[in-house]
C-alpha positions as CSV (number, residue, x, y, z in Angstrom):
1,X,-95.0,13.5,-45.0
2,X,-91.7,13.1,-43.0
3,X,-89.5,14.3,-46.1
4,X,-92.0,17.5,-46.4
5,X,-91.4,18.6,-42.9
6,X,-87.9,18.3,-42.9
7,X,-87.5,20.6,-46.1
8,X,-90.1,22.6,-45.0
9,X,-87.9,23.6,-41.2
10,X,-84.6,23.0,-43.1
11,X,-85.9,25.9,-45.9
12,X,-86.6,28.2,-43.0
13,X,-83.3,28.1,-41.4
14,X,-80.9,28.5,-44.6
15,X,-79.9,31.3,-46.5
16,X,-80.0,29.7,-49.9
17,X,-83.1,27.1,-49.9
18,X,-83.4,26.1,-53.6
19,X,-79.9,23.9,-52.5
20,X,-81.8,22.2,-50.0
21,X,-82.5,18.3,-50.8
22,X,-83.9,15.4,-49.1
23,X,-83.6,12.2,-50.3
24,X,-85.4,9.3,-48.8
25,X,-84.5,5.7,-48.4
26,X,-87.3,3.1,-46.9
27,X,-87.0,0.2,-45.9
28,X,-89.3,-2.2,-44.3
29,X,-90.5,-0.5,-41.3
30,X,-87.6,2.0,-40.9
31,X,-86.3,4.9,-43.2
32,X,-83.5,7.3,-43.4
33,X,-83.7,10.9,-44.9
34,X,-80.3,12.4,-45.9
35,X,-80.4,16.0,-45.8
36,X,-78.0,18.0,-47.9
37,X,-77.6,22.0,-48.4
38,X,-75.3,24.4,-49.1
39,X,-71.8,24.5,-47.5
40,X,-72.6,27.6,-45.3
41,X,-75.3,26.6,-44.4
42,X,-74.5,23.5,-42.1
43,X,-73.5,25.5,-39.2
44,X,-77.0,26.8,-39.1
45,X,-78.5,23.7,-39.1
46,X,-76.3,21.7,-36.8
47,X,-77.3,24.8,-34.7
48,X,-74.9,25.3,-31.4
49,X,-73.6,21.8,-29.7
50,X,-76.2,20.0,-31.8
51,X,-79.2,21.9,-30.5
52,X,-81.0,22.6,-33.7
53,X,-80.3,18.9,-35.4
54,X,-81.4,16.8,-32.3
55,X,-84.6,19.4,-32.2
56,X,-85.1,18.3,-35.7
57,X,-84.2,14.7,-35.1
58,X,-87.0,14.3,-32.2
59,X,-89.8,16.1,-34.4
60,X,-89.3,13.3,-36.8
61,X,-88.7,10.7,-34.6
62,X,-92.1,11.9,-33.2
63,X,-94.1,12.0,-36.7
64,X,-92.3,8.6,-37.7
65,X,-93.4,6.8,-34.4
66,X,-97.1,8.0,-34.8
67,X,-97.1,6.2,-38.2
68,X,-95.7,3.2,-36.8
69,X,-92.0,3.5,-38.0
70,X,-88.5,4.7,-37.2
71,X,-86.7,7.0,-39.0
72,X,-83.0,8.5,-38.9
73,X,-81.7,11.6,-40.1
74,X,-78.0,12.6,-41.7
75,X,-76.7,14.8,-42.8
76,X,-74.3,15.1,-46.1
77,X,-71.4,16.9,-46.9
């Protein structure tokens, strides 16, 4: 569900979305998503001082504490 959402915004923001990946990694109680997409496209998802990545951040952190997890998102070069 968590990986679904963050393509799903991700795909919305970028000009290219078939280069948009999310790759999960769970462990125990905890999991962490690293987001990748195309080179010119970071800018527009890092969003001014941050503002669109921390919005993203605390929608997951939201849907992740609801299930009883925690979850951390990074981004990849």
């Amino acid at each position: 569900m968590e990986k679904d959402l963050i393509e799903y915004i991700v795909k919305s923001l970028v000009d290219d979305p078939s280069v948009v990946s999310v790759r999960v990694d769970e462990k125990d109680a905890s999991f962490i998503l690293e987001l990748s997409v195309g080179q010119e496209d970071i800018g527009k998802v890092i969003g001014k001082h941050g503002r669109v990545i921390k919005a993203i951040r605390v929608l997951l952190q939201a849907v992740a504490a609801k299930a009883g997890k925690r979850a951390v998102l990074e981004i990849l070069d």
